[in-house]
C-alpha positions in Angstrom: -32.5 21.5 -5.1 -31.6 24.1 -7.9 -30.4 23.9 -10.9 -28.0 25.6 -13.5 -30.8 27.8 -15.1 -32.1 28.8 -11.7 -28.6 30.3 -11.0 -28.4 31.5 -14.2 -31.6 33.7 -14.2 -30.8 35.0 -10.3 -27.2 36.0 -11.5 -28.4 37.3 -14.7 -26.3 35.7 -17.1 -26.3 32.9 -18.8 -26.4 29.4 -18.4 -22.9 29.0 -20.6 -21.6 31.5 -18.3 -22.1 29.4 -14.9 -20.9 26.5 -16.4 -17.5 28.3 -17.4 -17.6 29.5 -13.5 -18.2 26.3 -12.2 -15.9 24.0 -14.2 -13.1 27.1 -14.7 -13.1 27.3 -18.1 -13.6 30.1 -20.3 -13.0 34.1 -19.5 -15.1 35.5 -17.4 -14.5 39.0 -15.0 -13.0 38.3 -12.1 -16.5 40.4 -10.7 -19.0 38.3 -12.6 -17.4 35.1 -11.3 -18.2 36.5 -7.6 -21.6 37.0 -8.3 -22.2 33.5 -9.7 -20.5 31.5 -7.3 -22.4 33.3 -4.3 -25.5 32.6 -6.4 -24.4 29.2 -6.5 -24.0 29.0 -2.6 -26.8 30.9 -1.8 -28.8 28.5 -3.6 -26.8 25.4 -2.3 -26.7 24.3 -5.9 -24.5 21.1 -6.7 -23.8 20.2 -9.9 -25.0 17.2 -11.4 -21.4 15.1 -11.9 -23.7 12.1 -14.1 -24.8 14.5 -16.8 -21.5 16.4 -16.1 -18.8 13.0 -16.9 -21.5 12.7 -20.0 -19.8 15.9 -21.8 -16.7 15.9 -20.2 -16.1 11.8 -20.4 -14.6 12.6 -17.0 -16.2 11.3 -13.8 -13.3 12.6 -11.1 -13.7 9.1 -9.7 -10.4 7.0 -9.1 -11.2 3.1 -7.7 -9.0 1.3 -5.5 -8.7 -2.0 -4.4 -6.6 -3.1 -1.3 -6.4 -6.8 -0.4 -6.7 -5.9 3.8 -8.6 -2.9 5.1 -7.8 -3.9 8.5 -4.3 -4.0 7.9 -2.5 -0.4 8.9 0.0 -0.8 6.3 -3.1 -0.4 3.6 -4.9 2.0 5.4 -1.3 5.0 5.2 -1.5 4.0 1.5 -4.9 4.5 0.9 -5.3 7.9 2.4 -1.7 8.6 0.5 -3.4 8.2 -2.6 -6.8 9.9 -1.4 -4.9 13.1 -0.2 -3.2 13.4 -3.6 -6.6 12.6 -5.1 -8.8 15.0 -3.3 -6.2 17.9 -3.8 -7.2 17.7 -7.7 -11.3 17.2 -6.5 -10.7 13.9 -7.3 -13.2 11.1 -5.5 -11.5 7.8 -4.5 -13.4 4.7 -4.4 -12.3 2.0 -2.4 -13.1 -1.8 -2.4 -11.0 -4.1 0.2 -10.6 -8.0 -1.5 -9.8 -9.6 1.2 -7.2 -11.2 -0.7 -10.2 -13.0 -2.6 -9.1 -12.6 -6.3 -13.4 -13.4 -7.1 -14.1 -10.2 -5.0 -11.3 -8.0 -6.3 -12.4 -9.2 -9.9 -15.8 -7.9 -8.9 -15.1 -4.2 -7.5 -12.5 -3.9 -11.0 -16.1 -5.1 -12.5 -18.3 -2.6 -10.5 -15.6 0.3 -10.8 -15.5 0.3 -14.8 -19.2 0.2 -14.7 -19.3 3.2 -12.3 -16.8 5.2 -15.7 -13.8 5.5 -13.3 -11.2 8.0 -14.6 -8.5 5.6 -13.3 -7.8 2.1 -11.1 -5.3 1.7 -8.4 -4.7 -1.7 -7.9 -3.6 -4.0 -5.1 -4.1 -7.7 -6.6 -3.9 -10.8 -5.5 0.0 -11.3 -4.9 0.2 -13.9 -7.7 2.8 -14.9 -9.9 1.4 -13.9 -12.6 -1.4 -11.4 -13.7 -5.1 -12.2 -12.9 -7.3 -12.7 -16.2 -9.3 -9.7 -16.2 -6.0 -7.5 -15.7 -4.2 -8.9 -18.6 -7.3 -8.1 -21.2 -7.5 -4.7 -19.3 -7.3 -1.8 -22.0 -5.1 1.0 -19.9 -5.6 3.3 -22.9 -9.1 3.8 -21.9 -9.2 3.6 -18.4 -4.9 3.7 -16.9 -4.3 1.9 -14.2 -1.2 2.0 -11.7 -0.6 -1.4 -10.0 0.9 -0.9 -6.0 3.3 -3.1 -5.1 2.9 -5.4 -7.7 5.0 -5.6 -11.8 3.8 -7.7 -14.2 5.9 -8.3 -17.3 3.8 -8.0 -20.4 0.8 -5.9 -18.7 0.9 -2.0 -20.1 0.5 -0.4 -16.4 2.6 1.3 -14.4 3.6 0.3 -11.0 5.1 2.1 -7.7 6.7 -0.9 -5.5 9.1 -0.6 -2.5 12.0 -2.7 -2.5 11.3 -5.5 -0.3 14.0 -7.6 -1.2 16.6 -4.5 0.0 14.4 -4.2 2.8 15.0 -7.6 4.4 18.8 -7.8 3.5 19.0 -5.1 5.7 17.2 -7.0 8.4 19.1 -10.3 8.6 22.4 -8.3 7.9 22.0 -6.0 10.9 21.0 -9.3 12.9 23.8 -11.5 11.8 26.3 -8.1 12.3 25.0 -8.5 16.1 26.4 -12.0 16.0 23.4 -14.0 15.0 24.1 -16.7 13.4 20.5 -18.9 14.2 17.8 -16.3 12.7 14.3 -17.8 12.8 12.5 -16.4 9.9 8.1 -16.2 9.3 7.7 -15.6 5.9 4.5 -15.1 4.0 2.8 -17.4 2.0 4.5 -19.2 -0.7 3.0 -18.0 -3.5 3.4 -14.4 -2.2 5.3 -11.9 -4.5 6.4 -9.8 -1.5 7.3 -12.7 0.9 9.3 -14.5 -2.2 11.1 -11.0 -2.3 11.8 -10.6 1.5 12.4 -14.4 1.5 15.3 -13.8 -1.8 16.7 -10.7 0.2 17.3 -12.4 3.7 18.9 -15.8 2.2 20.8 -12.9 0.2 22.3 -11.6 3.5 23.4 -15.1 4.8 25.5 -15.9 1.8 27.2 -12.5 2.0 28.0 -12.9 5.4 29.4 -16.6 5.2 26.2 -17.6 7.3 24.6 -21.2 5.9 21.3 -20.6 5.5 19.0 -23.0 8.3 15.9 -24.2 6.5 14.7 -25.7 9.4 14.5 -22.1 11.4 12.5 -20.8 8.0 8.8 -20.9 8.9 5.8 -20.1 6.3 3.0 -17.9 7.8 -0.2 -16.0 6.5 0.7 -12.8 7.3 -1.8 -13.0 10.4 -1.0 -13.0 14.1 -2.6 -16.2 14.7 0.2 -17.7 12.1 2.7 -15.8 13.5 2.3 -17.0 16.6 2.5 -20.5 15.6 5.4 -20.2 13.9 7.2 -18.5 16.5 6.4 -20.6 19.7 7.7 -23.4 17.2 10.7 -21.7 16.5 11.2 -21.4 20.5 10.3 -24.4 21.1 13.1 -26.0 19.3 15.9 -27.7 21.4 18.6 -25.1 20.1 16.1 -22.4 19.4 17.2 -19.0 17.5 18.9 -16.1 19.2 16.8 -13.9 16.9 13.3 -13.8 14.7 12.3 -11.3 11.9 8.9 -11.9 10.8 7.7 -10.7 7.2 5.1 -8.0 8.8 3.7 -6.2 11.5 1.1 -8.3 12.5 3.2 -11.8 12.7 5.8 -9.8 14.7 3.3 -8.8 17.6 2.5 -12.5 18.2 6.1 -13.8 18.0 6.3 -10.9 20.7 3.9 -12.4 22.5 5.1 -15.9 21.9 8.5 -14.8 22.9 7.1 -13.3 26.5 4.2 -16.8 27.0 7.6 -19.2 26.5 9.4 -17.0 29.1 11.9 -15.5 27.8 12.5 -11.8 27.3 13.4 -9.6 24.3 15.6 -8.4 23.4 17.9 -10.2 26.3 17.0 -14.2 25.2 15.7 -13.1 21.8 15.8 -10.7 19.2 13.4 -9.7 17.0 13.1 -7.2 13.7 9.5 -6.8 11.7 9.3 -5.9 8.2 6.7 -3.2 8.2 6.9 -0.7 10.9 3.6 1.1 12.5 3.1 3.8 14.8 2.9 1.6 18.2 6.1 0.1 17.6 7.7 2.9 19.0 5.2 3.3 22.1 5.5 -0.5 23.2 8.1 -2.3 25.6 10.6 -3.2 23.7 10.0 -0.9 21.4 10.3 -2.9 18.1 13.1 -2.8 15.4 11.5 -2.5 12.0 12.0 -2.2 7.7 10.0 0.6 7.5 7.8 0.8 3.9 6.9 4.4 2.7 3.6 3.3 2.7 1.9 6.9 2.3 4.3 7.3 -0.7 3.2 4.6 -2.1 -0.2 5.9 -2.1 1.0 9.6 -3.1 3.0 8.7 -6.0 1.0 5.7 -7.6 -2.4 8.6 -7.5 0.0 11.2 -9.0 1.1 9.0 -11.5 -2.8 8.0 -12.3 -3.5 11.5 -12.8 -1.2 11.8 -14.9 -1.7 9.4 -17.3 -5.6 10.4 -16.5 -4.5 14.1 -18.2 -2.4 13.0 -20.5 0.9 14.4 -19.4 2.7 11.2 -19.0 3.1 10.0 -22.6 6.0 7.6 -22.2 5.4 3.8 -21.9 4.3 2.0 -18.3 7.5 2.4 -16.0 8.2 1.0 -12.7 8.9 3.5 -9.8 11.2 2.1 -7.2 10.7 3.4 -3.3 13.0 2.2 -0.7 13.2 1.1 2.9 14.4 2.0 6.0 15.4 0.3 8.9 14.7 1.8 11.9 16.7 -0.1 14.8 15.1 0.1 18.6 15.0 -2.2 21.3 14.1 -5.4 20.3 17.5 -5.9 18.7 20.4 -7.3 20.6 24.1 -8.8 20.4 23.7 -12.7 20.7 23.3 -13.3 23.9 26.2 -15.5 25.0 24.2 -18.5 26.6 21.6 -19.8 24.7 19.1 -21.4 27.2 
């Protein structure tokens, strides 16, 4: 493979000179620069980014961790925040935690190692901030947390407003004249699903609706508990009229659980998801949904890295806001006026 002096002598300049070619710095003629970068690709030189982060303290690396690389939610804000990244010949590394806050610990471990520029960071949806985070010195290496705010850590954070998001939801239901909503939340201890959970008990009281804690299930945010959940909810002697489940994947299995206890949607039972994807609008019913900007989130939390990475964002951590959209399609009904 060859190297800057190699270019350098076959250009006949110096080795100074490619290196202001390559990294765009310095002046050099407009005809010069031509010459050296076809050198350059003649040779099928790469620079060497080790020795090159040494000088500049810069490695144009940017690590990421997500909690669910299956999920398809993840995956729009991951190439969001690649897209934005690789515009700026940024590279984005990307370690999925599996919602295992050992493993994510470990790639935040492997990335600083590696001299990352920058960390975007899905955590574990605790309460409060994991260990390693809360030591974390952002002036060195910034970091931009995705749907997650700490109070007291010095990051910023880009979140979408859940707890609008599923206000909107129940409303829309309970404006359709249902009264019984069975709802799947997330786990518990789940920022987002206490959000969603705070924004749909929101939309009962300001419609005059008692809330049902019986018709509230917990979930996992996986099918498999989604589908539990749901065929309980059916199952019930006075079952509910309508379901919204707390994310895509519980709301495919309460579809299915809705079809396996016979009944159809929307005619027996409604149903909204919080979190839309593509195939919700290419399925029968095609599914009503709180729609996250997910490739926003992506976009603007890598646009935010870079620029506290450059230093044009000087003013303390802030929280940027995003909001939701509900998207109303088929799976939403008026309340049927016989409930079977």
């Amino acid at each position: 493979m060859a190297n800057l002096k190699q270019v350098a002598v076959l250009a006949g300049v110096s080795t100074a000179t490619v290196s202001h070619v390559l990294n765009n710095t310095g002046r050099v003629s407009p005809k010069l620069r031509s010459r050296v970068l076809k050198v350059a690709r003649d040779l099928n030189y790469q620079p060497n980014s080790l020795a090159r982060s040494l000088v500049t303290r810069r490695s144009q690396a940017v690590g990421m961790v997500i909690t669910d690389i299956m999920n398809p939610f993840y995956g729009a804000v991951t190439r969001g925040a690649e897209d934005v990244l690789a515009r700026e010949r940024y590279t984005l590394l990307v370690g999925n935690s599996d919602g295992n806050s050992e493993k994510e610990e470990a790639y935040y471990k492997t990335f600083l190692a590696k001299r990352v520029d920058g960390l975007l960071l899905i955590t574990y949806p605790a309460e409060y901030p994991p260990t390693y985070l809360s030591r974390h010195n952002t002036e060195e290496t910034p970091v931009v947390l995705i749907n997650r705010d700490y109070p007291g850590v010095r990051a910023d954070s880009v979140i979408t407003d859940s707890q609008q998001g599923s206000y909107w939801a129940v409303a829309h239901l309970l404006e359709r004249g249902h009264h019984r909503i069975g709802i799947i939340t997330g786990p518990a201890d789940h920022v987002s699903s206490r959000q969603r959970l705070l924004g749909s008990r929101q939309a009962f009281i300001e419609h005059g609706v008692p809330v049902e804690e019986e018709l509230i299930r917990e979930g996992r945010f996986d099918a498999r508990s989604g589908y539990e959940q749901a065929k309980g909810l059916l199952s019930l002697h006075d079952r509910p009229t309508a379901l919204f489940a707390f994310n895509a994947a519980m709301s495919m299995a309460a579809l299915r659980a809705i079809f396996d206890c016979g009944l159809r949607c929307p005619e027996d039972i409604s149903l909204v998801s919080f979190d839309d994807v593509d195939w919700f609008d290419f399925i029968r019913p095609r599914v009503s949904a709180v729609a996250q900007p997910a490739y926003e989130l992506g976009s603007t939390a890598a646009n935010t890295l870079l620029q506290r990475i450059s230093g044009h964002l000087t003013i303390p951590p802030h929280r940027t806001l995003l909001k939701t959209e509900l998207i109303v399609r088929e799976s939403t009904n008026w309340q049927p006026r016989v409930n079977g």
